[in-house]
C-alpha positions, 0 to 999 in steps of 0.5 A: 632844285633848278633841274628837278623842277625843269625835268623832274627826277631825271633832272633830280638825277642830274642836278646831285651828279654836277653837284658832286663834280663840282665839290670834287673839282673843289677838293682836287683843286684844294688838294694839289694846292696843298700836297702837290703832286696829284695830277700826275700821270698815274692818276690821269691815265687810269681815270680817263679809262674809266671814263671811257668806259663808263661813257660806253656802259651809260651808251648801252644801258641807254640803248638797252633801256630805251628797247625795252621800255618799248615793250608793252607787257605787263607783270612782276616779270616784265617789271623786273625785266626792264628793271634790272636788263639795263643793271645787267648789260651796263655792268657786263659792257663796263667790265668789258670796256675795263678790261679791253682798256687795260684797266688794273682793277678789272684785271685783279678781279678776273684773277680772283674769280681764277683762284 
């Protein structure tokens, strides 16, 4: 609520993200406390990649969403344009990030689309 009222639905955006950092955080905390043994370096170094590349596909849905908000035509198509490019290139530039870091799961899925 302190976000939404500062800085509208961004803010709203914003606020449920450090929420949900913040119960994960909780959880992992609990967690090791009482299993011991989840941060280890087979958790550690797959979730940094992934935050690498999500911190690279956020950089270029900002960027791609950012150009194309500055395009001032109208209708379905220009709408669904600036709707759904930045959808398109952040998940091209994910993959691609996934992939260049070594990522297993990007890895499988090329091998199934392959079969």
């Amino acid at each position: 609520m302190l976000t939404f009222r500062r800085f509208g639905h961004v803010g709203l955006a914003v606020g449920t993200s450090i929420a949900a950092l913040a119960n994960f955080c909780v959880l992992a905390v609990a967690f090791q406390r009482q299993v011991r043994g989840l941060f280890t370096r087979d958790l550690i170094v797959p979730f940094l990649k992934i935050v690498v590349a999500a911190t690279v596909m956020a950089g270029a849905i900002w960027l791609v969403s950012s150009r194309v908000e500055q395009i001032h035509r109208v209708g379905t198509t220009m709408f669904a344009a600036k709707a759904f490019l930045p959808i398109v290139v952040g998940a091209a530039v994910y993959f691609a990030a996934a992939r260049a870091l070594g990522v297993d799961e990007a890895r499988q899925l090329v091998s199934r689309f392959r079969r």
